[in-house]
C-alpha positions in Angstrom: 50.9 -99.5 -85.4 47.0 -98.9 -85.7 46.1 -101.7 -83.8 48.7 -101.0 -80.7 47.9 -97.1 -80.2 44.2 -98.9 -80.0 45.5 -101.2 -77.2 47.1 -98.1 -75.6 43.9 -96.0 -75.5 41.9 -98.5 -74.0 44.4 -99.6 -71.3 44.6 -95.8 -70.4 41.0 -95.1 -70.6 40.3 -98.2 -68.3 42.6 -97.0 -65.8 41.0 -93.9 -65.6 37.8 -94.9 -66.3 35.8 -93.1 -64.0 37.8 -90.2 -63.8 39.3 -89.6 -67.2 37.9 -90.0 -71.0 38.7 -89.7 -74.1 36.8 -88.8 -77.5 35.9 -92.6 -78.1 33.8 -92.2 -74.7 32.2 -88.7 -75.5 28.8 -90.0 -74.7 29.7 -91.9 -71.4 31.4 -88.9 -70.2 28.1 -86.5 -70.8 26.8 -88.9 -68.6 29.0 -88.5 -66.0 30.8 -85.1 -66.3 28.9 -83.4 -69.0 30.6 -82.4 -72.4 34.4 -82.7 -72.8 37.2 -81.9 -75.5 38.0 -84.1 -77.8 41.8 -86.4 -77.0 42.3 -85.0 -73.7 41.3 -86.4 -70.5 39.8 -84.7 -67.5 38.8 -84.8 -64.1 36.0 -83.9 -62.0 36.4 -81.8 -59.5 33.3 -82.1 -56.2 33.4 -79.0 -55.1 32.4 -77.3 -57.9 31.7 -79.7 -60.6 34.7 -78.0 -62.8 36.5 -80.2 -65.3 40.4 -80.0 -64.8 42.5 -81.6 -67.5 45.2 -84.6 -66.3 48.5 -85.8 -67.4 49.1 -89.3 -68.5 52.2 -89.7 -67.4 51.0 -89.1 -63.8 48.9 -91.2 -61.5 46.2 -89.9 -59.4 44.0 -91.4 -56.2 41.0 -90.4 -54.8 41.0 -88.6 -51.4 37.7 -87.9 -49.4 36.5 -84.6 -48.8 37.5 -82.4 -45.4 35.3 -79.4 -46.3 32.7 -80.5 -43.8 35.4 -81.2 -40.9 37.3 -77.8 -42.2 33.8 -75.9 -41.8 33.4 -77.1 -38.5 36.8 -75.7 -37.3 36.7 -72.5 -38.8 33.3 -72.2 -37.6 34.3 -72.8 -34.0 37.3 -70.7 -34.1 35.2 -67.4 -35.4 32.7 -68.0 -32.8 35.3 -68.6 -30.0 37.2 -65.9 -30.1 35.0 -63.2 -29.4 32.8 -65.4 -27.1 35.3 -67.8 -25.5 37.3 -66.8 -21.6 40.2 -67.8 -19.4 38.9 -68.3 -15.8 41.8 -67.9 -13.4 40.5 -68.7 -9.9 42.8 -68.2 -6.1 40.4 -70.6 -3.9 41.6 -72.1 -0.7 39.6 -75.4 0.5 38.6 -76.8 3.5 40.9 -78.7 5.6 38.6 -81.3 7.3 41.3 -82.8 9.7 42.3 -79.3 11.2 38.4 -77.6 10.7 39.5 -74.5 12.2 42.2 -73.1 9.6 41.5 -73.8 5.8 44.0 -74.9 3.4 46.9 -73.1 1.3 46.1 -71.3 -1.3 45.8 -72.3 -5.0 45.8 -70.8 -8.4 44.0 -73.1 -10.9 42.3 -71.9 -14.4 39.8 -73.0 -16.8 38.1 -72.0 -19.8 34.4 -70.0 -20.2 32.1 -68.6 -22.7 29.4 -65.6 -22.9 25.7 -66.7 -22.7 22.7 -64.4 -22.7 22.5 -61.4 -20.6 25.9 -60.5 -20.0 26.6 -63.6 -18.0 29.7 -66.6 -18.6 28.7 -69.8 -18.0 31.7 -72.3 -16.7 31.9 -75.5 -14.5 31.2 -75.3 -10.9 34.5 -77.1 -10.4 36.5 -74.4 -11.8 35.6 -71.8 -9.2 34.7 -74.2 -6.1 36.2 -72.8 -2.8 37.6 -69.5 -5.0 38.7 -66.6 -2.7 38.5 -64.6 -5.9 38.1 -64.5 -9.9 39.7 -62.9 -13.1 38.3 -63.3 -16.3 40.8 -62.5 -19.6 39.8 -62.5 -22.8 41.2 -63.6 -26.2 44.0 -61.7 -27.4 44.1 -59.4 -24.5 46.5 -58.9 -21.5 44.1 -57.6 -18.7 42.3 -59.8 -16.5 38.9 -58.7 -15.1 37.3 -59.5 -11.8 34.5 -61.6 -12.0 31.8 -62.5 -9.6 30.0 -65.7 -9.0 26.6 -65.1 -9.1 25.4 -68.9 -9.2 26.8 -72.2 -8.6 25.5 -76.1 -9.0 28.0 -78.5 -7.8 25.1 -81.1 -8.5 25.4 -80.6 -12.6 28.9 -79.1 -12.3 27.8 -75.8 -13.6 28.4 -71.7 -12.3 27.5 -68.3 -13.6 29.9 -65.7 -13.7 29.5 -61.7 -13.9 31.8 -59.1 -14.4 30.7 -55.5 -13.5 33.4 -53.4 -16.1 31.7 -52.1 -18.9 35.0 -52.2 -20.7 35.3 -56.0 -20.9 32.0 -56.8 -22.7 33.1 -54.4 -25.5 33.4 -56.5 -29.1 31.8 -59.8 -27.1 29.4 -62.0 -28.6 26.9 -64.2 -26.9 26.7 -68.1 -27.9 23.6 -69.3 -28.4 22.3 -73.1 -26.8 22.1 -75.6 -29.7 19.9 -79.4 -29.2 21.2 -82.5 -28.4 23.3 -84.1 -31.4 22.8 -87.4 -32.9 25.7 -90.0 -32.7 28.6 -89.3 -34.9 27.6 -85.7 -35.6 30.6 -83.6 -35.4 31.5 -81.3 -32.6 34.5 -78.9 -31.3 35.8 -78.2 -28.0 36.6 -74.7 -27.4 38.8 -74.1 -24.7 42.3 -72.7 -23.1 44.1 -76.1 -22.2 47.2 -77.4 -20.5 50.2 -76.8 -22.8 49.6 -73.5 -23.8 48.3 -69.9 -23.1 46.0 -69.2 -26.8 42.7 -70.5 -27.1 42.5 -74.0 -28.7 40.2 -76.3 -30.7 39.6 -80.0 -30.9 37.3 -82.1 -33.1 35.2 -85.3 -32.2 32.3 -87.0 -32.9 29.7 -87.7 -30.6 30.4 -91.4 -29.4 27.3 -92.0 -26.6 24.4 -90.3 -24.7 23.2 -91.3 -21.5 23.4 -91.4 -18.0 26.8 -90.5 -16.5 28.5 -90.3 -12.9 29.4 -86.5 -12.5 32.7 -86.4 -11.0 32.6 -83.3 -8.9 28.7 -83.8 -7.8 28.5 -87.4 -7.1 25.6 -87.2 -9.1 24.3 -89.1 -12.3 22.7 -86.6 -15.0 22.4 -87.1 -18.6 25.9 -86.3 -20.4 27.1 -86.7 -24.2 30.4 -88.5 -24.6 32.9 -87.4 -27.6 36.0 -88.7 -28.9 37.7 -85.0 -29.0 40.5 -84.5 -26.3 39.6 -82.5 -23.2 42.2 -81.5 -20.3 42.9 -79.7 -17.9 41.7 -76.1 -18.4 39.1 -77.1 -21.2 36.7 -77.6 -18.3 34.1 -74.8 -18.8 34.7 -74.4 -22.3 32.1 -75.0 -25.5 31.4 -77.9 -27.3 30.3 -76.3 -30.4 28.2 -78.2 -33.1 27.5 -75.6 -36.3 27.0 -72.0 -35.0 25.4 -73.0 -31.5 26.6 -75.0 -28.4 25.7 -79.0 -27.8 26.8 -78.3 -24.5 29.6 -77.7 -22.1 33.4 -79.4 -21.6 33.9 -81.0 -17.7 35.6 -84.3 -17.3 37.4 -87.5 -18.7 37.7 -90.8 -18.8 41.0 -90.9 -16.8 43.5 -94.4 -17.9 41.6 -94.3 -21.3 42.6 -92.2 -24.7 39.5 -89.8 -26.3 37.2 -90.6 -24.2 35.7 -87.2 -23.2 32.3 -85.8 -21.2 30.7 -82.4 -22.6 27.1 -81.3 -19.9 24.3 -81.5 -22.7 22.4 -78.7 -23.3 18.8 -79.6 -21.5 20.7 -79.9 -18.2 22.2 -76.2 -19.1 18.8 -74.9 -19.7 17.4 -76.2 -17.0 19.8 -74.6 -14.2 19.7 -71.7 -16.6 16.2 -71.4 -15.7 16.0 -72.1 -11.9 18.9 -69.3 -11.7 16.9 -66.9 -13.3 13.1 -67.9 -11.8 15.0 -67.7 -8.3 18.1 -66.2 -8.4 19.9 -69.0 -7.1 20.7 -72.8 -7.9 17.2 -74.5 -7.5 18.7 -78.6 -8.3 17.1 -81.6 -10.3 14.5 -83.5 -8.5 14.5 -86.9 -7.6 12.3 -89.6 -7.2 13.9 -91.3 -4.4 14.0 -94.7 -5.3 16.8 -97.0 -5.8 17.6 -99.8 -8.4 18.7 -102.9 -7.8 19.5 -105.7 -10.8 18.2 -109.1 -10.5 20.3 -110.5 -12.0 20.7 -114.1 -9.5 17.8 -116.3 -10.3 16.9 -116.7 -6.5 16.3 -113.3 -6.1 14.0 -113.2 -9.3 11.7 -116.0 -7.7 11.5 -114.3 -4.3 10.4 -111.4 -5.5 8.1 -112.4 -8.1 
């Protein structure tokens, strides 16, 4: 009888040996857990390094930890909604085969958020050709006009203003983070397709480098993520701890999570050409061309 409630323990304290102990193991579990009660097990909880006892009829697994992914979320959520807009722009384009008359009008949206100095910074795409502007804010019904006071079709980037006191009461300014390193956790801020609230999505930070721009036919620095971005996130934070890595504007169209956010550099610097001049001052070029060498000929002839 003796010798089979031996077996017993040990088969149930080598089960649970990392996890669970038993007063034979007193000294192993100091070790590990600190002091514990004699002929019960327990387990250790990360968080807060408090011991909670376990049944032995029941199995248990280890699950990794959220708390840093949860804090991310939360974080961007409390930030958002007091920061975070819903462009709605009327703009009417060109029509280049009948130049004399312009196009129908259209109603698109995108999303926003409230920089320094009373100002929302959004993509250039989202009020290009706009006849006119509304801003609305989270959780309320009334749209405000807004007026474009800059635009960059070259980085994809705009400033909006809006002239009622009444709107900027209860907002909150973001403030521009740094570049983040590769896998370092962001969220996307922004009012999507699908739905009229303000929503969040989480990624990782997958690349950074040089990337076409979509709506400039240019090539600027851009950080690519793994959150989702759609239509109507365009404009919208990419928020990395309490500050923003940079700002939501295009896709990877025929692939899945493959998303583009502006990186914060390029924000600053047509942050700071708007304010030195008042208007969009561009990104200078060296103008020169690259060509690979890649054909072995071509290597020797130029050699």
């Amino acid at each position: 009888m003796l010798g089979s409630s031996v077996r017993a323990a040990r088969r149930l304290s080598s089960s649970n040996s990392f996890f669970s102990c038993y007063a034979r193991h007193r000294r192993h579990c100091r070790t590990f857990f600190g002091d514990c009660a004699y002929g019960t097990p327990f387990s250790l909880k990360a968080s807060n390094k408090t011991l909670l006892p376990l049944s032995p009829s029941k199995s248990y697994s280890v699950l990794p930890s959220t708390n840093v992914s949860a804090d991310i979320t939360y974080s961007a959520i409390e930030l958002a909604l007091d920061s975070v807009v819903k462009i709605f722009t009327v703009s009417s384009s060109p029509n280049y085969f009948l130049p004399w008359q312009n196009k129908s009008q259209r109603e698109t949206f995108g999303s926003g958020f409230i920089i320094a100095g009373k100002r929302i910074l959004t993509n250039a795409h989202v009020v290009a050709d706009h006849t006119f502007v509304l801003v609305r804010k989270h959780g309320s019904p009334i749209k405000y006009r807004a007026e474009v006071q800059a635009v960059g079709h070259e980085c994809d980037l705009a400033i909006l203003i809006v002239r009622s006191e009444e709107f900027w009461e209860g907002m909150i300014f973001l403030e521009l983070g740094d570049i983040p390193f590769l896998q370092e956790a962001v969220a996307v801020v922004g009012y999507p397709q699908g739905g009229d609230n303000i929503s969040v999505t989480k990624g990782v930070v997958s690349r950074v480098e040089p990337t076409q721009y979509v709506h400039g036919a240019t090539q600027l620095m851009a950080i690519q993520i793994d959150a989702a971005i759609n239509p109507g996130n365009s404009g919208g934070p990419a928020i990395m701890g309490n500050k923003v890595a940079g700002v939501a504007f295009q896709n990877l169209s025929g692939a899945e999570n493959i998303g583009y956010i502006i990186p914060v550099p390029v924000l600053k610097h047509f942050l700071a050409g708007v304010e030195e001049s008042g208007n969009y001052v561009g990104f200078c070029s060296m103008g020169l061309s690259c060509q690979p060498t890649e054909n072995v000929q071509l290597r020797e002839h130029f050699r």
